[in-house]
N, C-alpha and C positions, 0 to 999 in steps of 0.2 A: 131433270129432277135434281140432280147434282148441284147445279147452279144456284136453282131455287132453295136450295140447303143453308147456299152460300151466303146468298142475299137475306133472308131469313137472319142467321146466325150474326152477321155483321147489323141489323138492322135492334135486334136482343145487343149486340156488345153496347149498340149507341145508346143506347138505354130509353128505346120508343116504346118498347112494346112493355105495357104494364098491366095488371090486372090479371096476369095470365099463368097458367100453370104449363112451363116447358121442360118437356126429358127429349137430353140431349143424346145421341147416339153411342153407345160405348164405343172408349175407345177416341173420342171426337178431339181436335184440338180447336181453342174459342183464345183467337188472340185481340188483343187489346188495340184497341182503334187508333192509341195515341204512344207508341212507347217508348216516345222523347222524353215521356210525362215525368216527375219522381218518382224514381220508385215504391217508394209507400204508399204513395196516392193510386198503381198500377195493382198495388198488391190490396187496397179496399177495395177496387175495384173487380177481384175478383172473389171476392168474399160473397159484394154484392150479386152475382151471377150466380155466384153457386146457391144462397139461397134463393133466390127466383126461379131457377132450377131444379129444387129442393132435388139434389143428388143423394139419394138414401143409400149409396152404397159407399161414400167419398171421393176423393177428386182428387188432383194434381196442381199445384201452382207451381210453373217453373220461369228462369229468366237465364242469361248468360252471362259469362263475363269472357275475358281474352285473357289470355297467361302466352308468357316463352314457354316454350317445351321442346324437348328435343326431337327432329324431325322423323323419328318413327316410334317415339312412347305414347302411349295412352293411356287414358284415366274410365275404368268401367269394365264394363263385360260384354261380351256377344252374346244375345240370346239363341235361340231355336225356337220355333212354338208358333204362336199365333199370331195372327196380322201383324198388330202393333206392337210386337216382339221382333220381328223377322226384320222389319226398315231403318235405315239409320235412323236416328232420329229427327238430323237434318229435314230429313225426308218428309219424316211424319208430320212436322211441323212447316215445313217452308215449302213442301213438293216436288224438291229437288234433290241430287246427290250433290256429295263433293267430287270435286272433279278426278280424286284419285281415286274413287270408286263406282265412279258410273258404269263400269263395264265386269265390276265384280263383286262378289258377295261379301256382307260385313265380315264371317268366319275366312273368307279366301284371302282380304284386307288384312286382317290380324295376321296372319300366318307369314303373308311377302313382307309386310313388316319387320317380323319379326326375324325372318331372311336377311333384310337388309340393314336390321341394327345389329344381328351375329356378323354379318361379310365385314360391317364397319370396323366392331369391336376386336373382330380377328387380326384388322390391318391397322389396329392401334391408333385410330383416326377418330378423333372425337366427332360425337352425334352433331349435325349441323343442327340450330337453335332456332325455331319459326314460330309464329304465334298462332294459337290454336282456340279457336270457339268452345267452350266448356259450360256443361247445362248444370245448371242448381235446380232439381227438381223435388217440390217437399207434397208430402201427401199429408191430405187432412182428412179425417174422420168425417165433418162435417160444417158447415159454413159457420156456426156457432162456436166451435171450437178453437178457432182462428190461433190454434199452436199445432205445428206438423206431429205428426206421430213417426214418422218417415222421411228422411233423406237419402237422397241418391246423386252420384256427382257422375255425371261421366261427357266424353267429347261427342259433341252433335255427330260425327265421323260413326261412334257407335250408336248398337240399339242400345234400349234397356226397357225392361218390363214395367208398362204402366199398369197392369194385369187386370186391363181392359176396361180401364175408368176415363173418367172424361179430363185433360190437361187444359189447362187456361193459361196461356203462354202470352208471359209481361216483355219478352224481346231481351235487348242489350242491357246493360246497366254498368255503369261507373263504377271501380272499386269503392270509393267512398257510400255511396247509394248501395252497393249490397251489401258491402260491409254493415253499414248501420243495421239495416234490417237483419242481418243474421244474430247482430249480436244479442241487437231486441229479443230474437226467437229464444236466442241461449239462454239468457239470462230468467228467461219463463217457463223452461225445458221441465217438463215432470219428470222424464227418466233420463237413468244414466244414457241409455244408449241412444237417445236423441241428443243430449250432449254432448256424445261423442262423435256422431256426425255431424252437427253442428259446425264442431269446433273442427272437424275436417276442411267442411265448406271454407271457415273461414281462414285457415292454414294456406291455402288456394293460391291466395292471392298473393302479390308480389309486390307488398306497399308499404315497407317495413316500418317508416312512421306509424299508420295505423295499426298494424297486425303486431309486429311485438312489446306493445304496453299491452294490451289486451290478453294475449298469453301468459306475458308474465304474472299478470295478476291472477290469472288462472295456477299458475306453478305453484306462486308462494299463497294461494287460499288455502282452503278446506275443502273443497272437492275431493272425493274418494282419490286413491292413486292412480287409478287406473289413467285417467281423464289427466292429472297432473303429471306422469308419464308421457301421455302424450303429447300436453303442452312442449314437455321438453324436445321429446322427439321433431314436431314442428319447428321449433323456435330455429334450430340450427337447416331449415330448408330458407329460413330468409337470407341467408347469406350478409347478415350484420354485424357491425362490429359491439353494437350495446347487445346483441342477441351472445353472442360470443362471448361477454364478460358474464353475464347472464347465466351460460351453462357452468363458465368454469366456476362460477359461486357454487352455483348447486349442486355439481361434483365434490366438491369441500366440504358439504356444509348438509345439506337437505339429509332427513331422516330416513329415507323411506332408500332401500338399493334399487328399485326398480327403476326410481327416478334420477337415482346416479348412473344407473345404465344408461336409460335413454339418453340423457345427458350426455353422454358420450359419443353416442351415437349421432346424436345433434351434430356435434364437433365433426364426427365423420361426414357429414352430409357437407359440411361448408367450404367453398373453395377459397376461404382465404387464408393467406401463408399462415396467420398468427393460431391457427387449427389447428394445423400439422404441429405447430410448435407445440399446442400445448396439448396436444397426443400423444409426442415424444415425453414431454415432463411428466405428465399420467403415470403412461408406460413405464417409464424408469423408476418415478418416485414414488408414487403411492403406498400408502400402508396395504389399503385392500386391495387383495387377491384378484377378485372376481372384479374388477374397475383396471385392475392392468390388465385383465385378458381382455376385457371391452376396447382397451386403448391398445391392443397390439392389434386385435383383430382390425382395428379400424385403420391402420398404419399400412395394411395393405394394401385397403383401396385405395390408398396414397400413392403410392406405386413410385417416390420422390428417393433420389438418392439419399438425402437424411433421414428420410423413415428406414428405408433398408440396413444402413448401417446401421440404426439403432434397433433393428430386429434380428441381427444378427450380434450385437453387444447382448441384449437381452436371452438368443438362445443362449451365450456360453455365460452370461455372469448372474441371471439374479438365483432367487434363493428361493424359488418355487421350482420345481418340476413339472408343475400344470401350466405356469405360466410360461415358461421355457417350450414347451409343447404346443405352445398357440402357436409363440412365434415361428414354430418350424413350419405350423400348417399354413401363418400368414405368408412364410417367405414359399411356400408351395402354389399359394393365389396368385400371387405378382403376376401381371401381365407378359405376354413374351418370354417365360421361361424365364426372367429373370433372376427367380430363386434359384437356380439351379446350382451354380458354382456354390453357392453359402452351405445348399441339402449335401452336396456330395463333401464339405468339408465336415459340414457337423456328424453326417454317418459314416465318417473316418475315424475322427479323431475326437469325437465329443467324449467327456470323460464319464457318461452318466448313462446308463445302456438303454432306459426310458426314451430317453430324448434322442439317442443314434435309431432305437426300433423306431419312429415316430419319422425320424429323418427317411429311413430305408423304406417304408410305408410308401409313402411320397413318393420318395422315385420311380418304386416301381409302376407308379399311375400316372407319371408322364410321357411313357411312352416314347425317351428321344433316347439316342446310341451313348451319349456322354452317359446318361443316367444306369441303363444299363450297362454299359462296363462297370461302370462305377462299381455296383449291384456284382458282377463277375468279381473285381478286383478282389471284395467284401468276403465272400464264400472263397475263395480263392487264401484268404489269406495276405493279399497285397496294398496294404495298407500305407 
């Protein structure tokens, strides 16, 4: 009977069977006979199924792309629940696992994972970098409607809840090919929060000629904030250098703080020198407040000897108190305890009793013997 499903279903993909009224299984995946094809031509194609199908409850059009990623992050959720909840999605669609989970459950996966990017992080070892299969999966209302109400991004490795509709699966696709298509979808998006997935999706990708014009002009539009916040936040995951002129403009300049934040936050994401640098200038020079504590906080995932000393200039010199208090809690992040010696100077000898409590805070949550003596010396009086 199975087979007969099969044969059947690929027989409707090829498009013979006409005249005829079919309901598809919930739950079912109906994939595309050709998915070298373009992908716009892959994505009418399932338009045209789903109404031949007439699907009255909605459906799933989904396709993939490829990204680096670090060799145990993931993009999505684990479900629990029902069938096509419970299997990766690999699974669901291709009838296979991946090979680092054939022998265990998607929540047991998440978990050693997450095992083995803590053992990594612990030994100060950057995450090894591999490329990963990533589903763009958008749900429609109905085949007339041909604009998602729904997106969902996550790595074929996980589930995620098709909540037991029928998916129409377009295969691989070329940054350029889904790019177009997504932006099409964007640009037609009735609510904000399809734009905001959307513009997820298209954040994704790792193509920075195509993807940062497109943000940008997302930044400097008319788009609510919310949506141009997140441009910003995106733009600094390309790791470009015109993305990077980009934020520091709109750190200066843009009206809105939510969008200077994120804007900074961009900055922290990017790994190029000229970041840290202009993290440091933030940090030090800004008029506002709440923009040096974005740029101290960010100084620490830095973890660079020029950020350090410049979070340790910034606890004893600037002319906040709140500001001066990031940086004790940014020099508390540093990887390896490396804040340690700067905490146990500033709750020595800091001249501002706010910022030595905030020092003394800290030490005593790192739990190492320098720290506590330190802590002894303090009550002690040994200063």
């Amino acid at each position: 009977m199975a087979s007969i499903k099969k044969v059947f279903a690929l027989i409707l993909a090829m498009g013979l069977v006409e005249g005829m009224t079919v309901r598809f299984a919930a739950g079912q995946v109906i994939h595309h006979p050709r998915p070298n094809s373009p992908l716009v031509e892959r994505a009418d194609w399932a338009f045209q199924e789903a109404g031949k199908a007439q699907f009255g409850k909605g459906f799933w059009v989904g396709f993939s792309i490829r990204r680096l990623m670090g060799e145990h992050s993931v993009i999505g959720s684990h479900f629990s629940g029902s069938y096509d909840r419970k299997l990766p999605l690999e699974e669901l669609i291709y009838g296979k696992k991946t090979a680092a989970e054939k022998k265990i459950s998607g929540e047991q996966a998440v978990r050693e994972a997450a095992e083995k990017a803590l053992t990594s992080a612990e030994r100060g070892k950057p995450e090894r970098t591999v490329v990963k299969d990533i589903a763009i999966l958008m749900k429609f209302a109905s085949a007339a409607a041909r604009q998602p109400e729904m997106v969902t991004i996550s790595n074929l490795s996980l589930s995620a809840s098709l909540e037991s509709l029928p998916l129409l699966w377009l295969g691989p696709a070329e940054d350029e090919d889904s790019l177009s298509l997504l932006k099409e979808y964007y640009e037609k998006a009735a609510s904000d929060r399809t734009k905001e997935d959307l513009l997820q999706a298209v954040a994704l990708h790792r193509n920075a000629a195509l993807v940062v014009p497109f943000l940008e002009r997302i930044l400097k539009g008319r788009e609510p904030v919310k949506i141009r916040a997140d441009a910003a936040a995106y733009l600094g995951e390309q790791n470009d250098g015109r993305a990077l002129e980009i934020l520091t403009r709109t750190i200066r300049t843009d009206a809105s703080l939510e969008v200077r934040k994120n804007a900074v936050w961009g900055l922290t994401e990017m790994e190029l020198p000229a970041a840290v640098d202009a993290l440091i200038d933030f940090a030090r020079n800004y008029s506002e407040k709440d923009i040096r504590n974005e740029a101290v906080q960010g100084l620490a995932e830095k973890a660079t000897k020029q950020a350090v000393r410049t979070l340790e200039q910034i606890v004893f010199n600037d002319k906040e108190t709140e500001v001066q208090t990031q940086a004790v809690h940014a020099l508390a992040d540093l990887p390896s305890k490396e804040g340690l010696p700067y905490l146990i100077r500033v709750a020595k000898t800091h001249t501002n009793p706010e910022v030595r409590k905030a020092a003394i805070y800290s030490l005593g949550d790192m739990n190492d013997p320098a720290a506590i003596q330190a802590l002894v010396d303090i009550v002690k009086g040994k200063l």
